[in-house]
N, C-alpha and C positions, 0 to 999 in steps of 0.2 A: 765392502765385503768382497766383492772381486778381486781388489786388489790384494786382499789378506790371503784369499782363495790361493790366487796364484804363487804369492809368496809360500805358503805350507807349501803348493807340490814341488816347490825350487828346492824345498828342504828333508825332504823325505829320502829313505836310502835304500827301500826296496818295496815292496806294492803292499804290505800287510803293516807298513808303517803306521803309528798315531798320526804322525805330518800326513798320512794320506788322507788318510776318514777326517782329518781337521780340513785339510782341504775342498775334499769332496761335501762335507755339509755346510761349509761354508761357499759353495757355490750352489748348491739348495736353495740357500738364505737369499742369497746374491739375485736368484734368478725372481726369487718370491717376491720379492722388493722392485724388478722391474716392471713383473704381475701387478702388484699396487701401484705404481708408477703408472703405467700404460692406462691398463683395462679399466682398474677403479677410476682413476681420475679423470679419462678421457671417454668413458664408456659409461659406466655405472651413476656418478654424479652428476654428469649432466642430465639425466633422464631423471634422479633425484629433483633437478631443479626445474626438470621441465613440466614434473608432475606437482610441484608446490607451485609453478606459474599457471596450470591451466587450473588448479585449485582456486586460485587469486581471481584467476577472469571471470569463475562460474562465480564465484563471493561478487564480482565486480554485478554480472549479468542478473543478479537475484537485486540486487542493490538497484540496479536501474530499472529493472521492474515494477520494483515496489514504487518509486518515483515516475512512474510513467501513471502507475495504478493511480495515487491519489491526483496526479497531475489530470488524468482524467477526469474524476471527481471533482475537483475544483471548478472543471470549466462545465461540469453538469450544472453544478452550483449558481457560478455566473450565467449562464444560459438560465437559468430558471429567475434569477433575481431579475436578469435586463427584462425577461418575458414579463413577467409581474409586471415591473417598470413602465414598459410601454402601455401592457394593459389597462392600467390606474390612470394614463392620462389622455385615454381615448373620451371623449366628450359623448358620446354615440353610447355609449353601455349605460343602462338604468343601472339601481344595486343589485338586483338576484341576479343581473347577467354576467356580472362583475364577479360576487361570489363564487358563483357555478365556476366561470373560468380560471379564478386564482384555485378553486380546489382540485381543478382538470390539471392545472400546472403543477402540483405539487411533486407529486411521483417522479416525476420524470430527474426532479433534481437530487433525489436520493440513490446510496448503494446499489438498490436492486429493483429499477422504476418497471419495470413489468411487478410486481410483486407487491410494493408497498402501496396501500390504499390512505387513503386523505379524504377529510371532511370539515366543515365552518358550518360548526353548531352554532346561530345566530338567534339575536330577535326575531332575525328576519326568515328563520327557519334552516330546513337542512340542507347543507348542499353539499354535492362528491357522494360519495359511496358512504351510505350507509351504519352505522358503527355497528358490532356485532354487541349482542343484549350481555354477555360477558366480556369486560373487560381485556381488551389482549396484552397478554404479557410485554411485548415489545410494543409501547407505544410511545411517541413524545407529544406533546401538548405545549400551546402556547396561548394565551389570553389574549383577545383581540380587545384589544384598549380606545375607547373616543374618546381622548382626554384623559381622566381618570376613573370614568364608568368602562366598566367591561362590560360589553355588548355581544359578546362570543369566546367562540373558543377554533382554533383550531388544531386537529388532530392528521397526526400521520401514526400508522403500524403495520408492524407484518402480523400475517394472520396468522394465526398457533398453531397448525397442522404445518406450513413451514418450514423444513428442516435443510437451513444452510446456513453455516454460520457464519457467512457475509450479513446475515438477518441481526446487523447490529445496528444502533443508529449514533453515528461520530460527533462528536462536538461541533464539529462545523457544520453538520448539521442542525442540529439543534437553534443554532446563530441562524442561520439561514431561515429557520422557521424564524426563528424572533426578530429578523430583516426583515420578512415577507407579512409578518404580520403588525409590524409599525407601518411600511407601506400603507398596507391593505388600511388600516387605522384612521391613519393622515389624509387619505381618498375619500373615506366615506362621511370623517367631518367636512371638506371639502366640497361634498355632493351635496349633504344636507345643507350647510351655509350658504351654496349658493339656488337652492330650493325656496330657504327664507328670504333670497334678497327678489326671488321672482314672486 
């Protein structure tokens, strides 16, 4: 368009010519198109892309959150399993002392272990925190099994008054209780068998 610019005004024959005004809005155009040239492409687009990349990173930084979040959870989990673990093969614990400390364990390996309360309703009686005379909405349960008698129960929930809705309880937790309480299971036919062989 410059170039055309220039050619009109080589062609015109006096200043109120068509060839002028073809000229002169043709170097309008000329100039508009170095504007987009320049400014938009060197100016305006990359800030376009700089704000779709720090869009990307906060997407990226949300993302690795969430994976630091359950990655911590996981090793709550593990830490509560090994602790079980160890606990079960200590020689030194009767059974209610054993109970008592796998239900002290419990909390800690869940979402929100200040909050969530645990208890092993047993034969052998109550232990952990007390369950409230109504039912709480957020509970999970697991069947303490010797063999295939069920001998208890254990309970984890967040109490009803409660309002945070991390107050969920995950699948893996759930497993987790049903790990902790095949342990807990396997130890206490363990304890009585070798009871019978004394």
């Amino acid at each position: 368009t410059m170039i055309l610019s220039e050619f009109a005004f080589t062609r015109y024959a006096n200043v109120h010519a068509n060839a002028n005004l073809i000229g002169h809005l043709l170097k309008i155009f000329a100039y508009w198109f170095v504007y987009a040239a320049l400014v938009r492409n060197t100016i305006r687009d990359p800030f376009v892309l700089l704000q779709e990349e720090i869009h990307q990173r906060e997407l990226l930084a949300q993302g690795q959150d969430a994976l630091l979040a359950m990655h911590d959870e996981r090793i709550k989990e593990l830490r509560c399993i090994n602790a079980v673990s160890e606990l079960v093969e200590r020689p030194d614990l009767d059974l209610k002392e054993l109970l008592d400390d796998v239900a002290a364990l419990l909390p800690p390996g869940f979402v929100l272990p200040e909050k969530a309360r645990a208890c092993i309703e047993s034969d052998w009686g109550l232990h952990g925190t007390p369950r409230p005379s109504t039912p709480p909405r957020r509970e999970i349960t697991q069947a303490l099994l010797l063999g295939d008698q069920q001998a208890g129960t254990l309970r984890v929930w967040y109490p009803d008054d409660l309002q945070d809705e991390k107050a969920v309880f995950l699948e893996e937790e759930r497993e987790l209780l049903c790990n902790i309480a095949r342990q807990l299971g396997n130890a206490i036919v363990r304890m009585q068998s070798l009871e019978q062989i004394q």
